[in-house]
N, C-alpha and C positions, 0 to 999 in steps of 0.2 A: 646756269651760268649765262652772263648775256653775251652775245656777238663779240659786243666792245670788249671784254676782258679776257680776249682769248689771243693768247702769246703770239711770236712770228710763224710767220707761213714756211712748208715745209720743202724742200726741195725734192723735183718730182722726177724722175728719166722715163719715157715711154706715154703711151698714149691710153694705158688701163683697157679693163675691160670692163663691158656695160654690166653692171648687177643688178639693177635696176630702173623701170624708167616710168614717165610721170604720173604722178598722185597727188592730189588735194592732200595739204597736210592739216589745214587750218582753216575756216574762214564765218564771217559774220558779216553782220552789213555793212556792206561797201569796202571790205577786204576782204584777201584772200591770199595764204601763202601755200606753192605751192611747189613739189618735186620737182625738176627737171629732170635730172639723171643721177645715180649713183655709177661713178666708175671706180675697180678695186684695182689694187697694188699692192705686191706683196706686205708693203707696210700698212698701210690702212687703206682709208674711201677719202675718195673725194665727193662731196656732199653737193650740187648743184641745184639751188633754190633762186623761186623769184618770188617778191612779194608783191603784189598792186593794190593800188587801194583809188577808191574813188567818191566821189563826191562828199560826205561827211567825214566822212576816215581821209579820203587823200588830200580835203584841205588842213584836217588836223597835223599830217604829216607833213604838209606843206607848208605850217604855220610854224611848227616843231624845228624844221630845217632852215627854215631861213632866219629865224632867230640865231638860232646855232650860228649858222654861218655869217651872218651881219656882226654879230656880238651886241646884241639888242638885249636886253632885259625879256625872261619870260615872259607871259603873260599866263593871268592865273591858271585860265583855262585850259594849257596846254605842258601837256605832261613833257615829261624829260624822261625817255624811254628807249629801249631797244627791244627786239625779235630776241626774243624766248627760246635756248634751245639746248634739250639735254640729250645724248643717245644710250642706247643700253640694248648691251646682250647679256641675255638671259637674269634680266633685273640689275646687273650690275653695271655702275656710269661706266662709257669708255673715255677716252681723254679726247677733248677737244684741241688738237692744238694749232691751232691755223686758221684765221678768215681774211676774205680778201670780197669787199664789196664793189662794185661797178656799176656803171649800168643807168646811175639815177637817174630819172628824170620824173619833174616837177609840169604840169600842164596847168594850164587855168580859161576861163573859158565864161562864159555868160550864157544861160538858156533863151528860147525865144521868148518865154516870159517875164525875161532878166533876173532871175536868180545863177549867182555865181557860182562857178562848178571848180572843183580840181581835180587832178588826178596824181598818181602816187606811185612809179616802177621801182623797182631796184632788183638788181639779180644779185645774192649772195653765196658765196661757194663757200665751204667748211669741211676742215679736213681732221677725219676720224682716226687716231693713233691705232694701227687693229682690226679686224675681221672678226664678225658675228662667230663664234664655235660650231655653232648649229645652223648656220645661215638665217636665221631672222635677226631682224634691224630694229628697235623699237627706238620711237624717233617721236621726242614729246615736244611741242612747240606752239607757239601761241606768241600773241602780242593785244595781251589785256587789255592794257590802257588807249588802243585806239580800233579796239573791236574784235580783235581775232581771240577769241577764246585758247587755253590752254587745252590743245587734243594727243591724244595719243593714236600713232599708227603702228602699225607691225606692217613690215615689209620682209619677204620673202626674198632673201637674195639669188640671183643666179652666177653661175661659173666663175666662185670663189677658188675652187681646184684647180691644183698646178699656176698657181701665178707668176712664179717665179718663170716661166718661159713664155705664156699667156698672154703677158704684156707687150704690145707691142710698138720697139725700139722706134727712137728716132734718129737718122743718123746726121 
């Protein structure tokens, strides 16, 4: 399922608890997507990712987005794409139902040899319907088309038990 076609964002009370915290999920040359945190709620996880990318990859995604956003005509060379992401406990998909991206930023730059450089942030969060049964997280993601292979991770979650008091309120 990609990013883009993952329904409204969930409404959330409390501040979760950490289940996990950073790991490489993904990356190739000149990206790299990566974990930040997993925080749980009795309903599901909040998923906290950043991807970057740089120089080959971050001016692809820099050529990719400002088309997008000018309303320019693609150009052949540049795909029309988004971050790749399914999760699953124990083999079976859990429901993706919520992203909320932030964060971009586009750099560009010239070397002292004058070759033109970009760069390429975003932090994306994603919200998991559900809690691992067994406490592992398989968590498959990639972005093909501008480097980042399709990898698969297992993460080990921590202090899924008792969430329902675990959480803690904001008042």
């Amino acid at each position: 399922m990609s990013v883009a076609d993952w329904p409204s964002w969930p409404f959330m009370i409390g501040l979760g608890v950490v289940a996990h915290g950073p790991a490489v999920l993904s990356s190739g040359p000149d990206i790299g997507i990566g974990l930040r945190c997993i925080f749980a709620y009795p309903e599901g996880l909040l998923v906290s990712m950043q991807i970057r990318a740089v120089d080959g990859a971050g001016q692809l995604l820099a050529d990719m987005l400002s088309h997008a956003h000018a309303g320019a005509p693609r150009r052949p060379h540049v795909p029309h794409s988004w971050l790749q992401l399914t999760v699953l406990d124990d083999g079976e998909e859990m429901p993706l139902t919520g992203h909320h991206s932030s964060g971009t930023s586009i750099s560009a730059g010239v070397t002292d040899d004058g070759v033109q450089t970009a760069g390429y942030d975003r932090d994306v969060d994603a919200w998991v319907t559900g809690t691992p049964a067994r406490g592992v997280l398989e968590i498959r993601t990639g972005w093909p088309e501008v480097g980042a292979p399709m990898t698969t991770t297992h993460l080990v979650m921590e202090g899924l038990t008792d969430l329902a008091t675990a959480v803690e309120p904001l008042r």
